[in-house]
Every structure is written in structure tokens, then in C-alpha cells.
C-alpha positions as CSV (number, residue, x, y, z in Angstrom):
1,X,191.0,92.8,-12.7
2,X,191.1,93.2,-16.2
3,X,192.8,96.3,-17.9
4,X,193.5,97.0,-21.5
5,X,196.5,98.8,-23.0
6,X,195.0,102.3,-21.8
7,X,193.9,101.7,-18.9
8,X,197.5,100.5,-17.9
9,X,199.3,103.8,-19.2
10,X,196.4,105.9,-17.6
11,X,197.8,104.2,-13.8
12,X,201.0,104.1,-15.2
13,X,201.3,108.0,-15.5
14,X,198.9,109.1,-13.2
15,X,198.6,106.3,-10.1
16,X,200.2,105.8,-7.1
17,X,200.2,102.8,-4.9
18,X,197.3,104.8,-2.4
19,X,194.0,103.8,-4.0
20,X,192.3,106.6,-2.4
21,X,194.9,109.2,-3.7
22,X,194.9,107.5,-7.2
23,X,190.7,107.4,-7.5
24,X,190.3,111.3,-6.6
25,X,193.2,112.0,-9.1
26,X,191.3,109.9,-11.9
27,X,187.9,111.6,-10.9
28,X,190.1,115.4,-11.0
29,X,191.7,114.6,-14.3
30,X,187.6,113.4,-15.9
31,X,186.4,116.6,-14.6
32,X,189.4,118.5,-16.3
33,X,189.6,117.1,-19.6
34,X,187.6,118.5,-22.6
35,X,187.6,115.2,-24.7
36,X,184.5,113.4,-24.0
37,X,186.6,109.6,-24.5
38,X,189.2,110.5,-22.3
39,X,186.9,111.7,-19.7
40,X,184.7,108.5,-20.0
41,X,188.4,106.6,-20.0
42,X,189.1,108.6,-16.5
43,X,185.9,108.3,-15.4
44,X,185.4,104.3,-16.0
45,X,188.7,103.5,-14.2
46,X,187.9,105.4,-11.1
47,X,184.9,103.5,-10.8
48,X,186.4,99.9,-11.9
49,X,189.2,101.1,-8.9
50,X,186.2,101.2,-6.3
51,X,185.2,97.9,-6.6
52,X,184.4,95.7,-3.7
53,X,188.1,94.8,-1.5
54,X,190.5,96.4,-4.0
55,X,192.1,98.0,-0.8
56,X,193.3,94.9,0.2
57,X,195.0,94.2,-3.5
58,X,195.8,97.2,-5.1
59,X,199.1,98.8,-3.6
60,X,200.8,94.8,-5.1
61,X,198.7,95.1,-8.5
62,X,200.3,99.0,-8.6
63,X,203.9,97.7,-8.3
64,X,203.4,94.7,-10.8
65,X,201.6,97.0,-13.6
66,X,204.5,99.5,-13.1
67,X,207.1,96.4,-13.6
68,X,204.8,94.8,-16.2
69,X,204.7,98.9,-18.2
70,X,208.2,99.2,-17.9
71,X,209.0,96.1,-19.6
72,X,206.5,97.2,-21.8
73,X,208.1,100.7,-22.9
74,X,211.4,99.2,-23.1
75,X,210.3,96.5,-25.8
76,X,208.7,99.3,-27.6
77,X,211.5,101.5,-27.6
78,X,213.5,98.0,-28.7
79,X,211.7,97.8,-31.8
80,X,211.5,101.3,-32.7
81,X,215.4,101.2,-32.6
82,X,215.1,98.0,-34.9
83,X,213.5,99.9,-37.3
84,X,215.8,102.6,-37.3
85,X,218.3,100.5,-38.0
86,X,217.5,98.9,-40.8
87,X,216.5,101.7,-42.7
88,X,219.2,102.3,-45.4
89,X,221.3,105.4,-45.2
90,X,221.2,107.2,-48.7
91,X,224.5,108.1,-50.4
92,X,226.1,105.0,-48.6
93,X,227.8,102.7,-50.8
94,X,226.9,99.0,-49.1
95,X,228.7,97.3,-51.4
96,X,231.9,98.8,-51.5
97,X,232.1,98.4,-47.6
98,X,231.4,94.4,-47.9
99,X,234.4,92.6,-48.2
């Protein structure tokens, strides 16, 4: 199945690894949601969920996208503390500190 970036933080925060429980949460959250793209987001991945056999699959797809998301968070967070980092500190005197 293939699921972009949104799709995988819409499971990610709102799935569980019961595919019925997960497709009536998606279809709650698209009748509760005022924005008409995230409703059609919802909407669209409770269908693409109901495909043909994805009983059979989805509880070991669930635990791989929440590995694969995690991994994916913690890179994220990775580079935002790289950036922080290298941001120069104003006031501090860099070269008086390099000896």
C-alpha cells in the first residue's frame, strides 16, 4: 500500500493495530472536522483501509509504520537540534574562547 507523509502521521496518531477500530475512527474524525482537505484526507484513508484482504496484513503494516514514524520524528527532531546549534549566540566572543 502506498502512503504519503500524511497519511502516515494521520495512522500514526489516530490508528491502532484493529482495522475495524482504526476505519470507524477515520470515518468519526471526517465527519468531525470543519476543513474540507482534512476531511477528504480522513475520508480517503478509511476507504484506501477497506480494500480487499487488508485484514489479513494490516495489524504488521500498523507496527512497522509506527517503527518506521518513530525513526522518522526522531531524525526530525535530530536536525532541528542541528540547527539550533549552529546558530551563533550574540554577545559571545568566539574568538577569544579558541585557543
Amino acid at each position: 500500500m502506498n502512503m504519503n507523509i500524511n497519511e502516515k502521521k494521520v495512522l500514526y496518531a489516530f490508528g491502532c493495530p484493529v482495522l475495524k477500530a482504526t476505519v470507524e475512527r477515520l470515518r468519526m474524525l471526517a465527519a468531525l472536522t470543519p476543513d474540507p482537505a482534512t476531511k477528504k484526507l480522513f475520508y480517503t484513508l478509511a476507504i484506501k483501509l477497506l480494500a480487499d484482504r487488508t485484514d489479513e496484513w494490516y495489524r504488521c503494516f500498523f507496527y512497522n509504520l509506527r517503527m518506521e514514524m518513530e525513526g522518522y520524528f526522531n531524525a526530525q527532531l535530530i536536525m532541528n537540534l542541528a540547527e539550533v546549534s549552529t546558530i551563533e549566540v550574540e554577545g559571545y566572543d568566539y574568538e577569544a574562547n579558541e585557543e
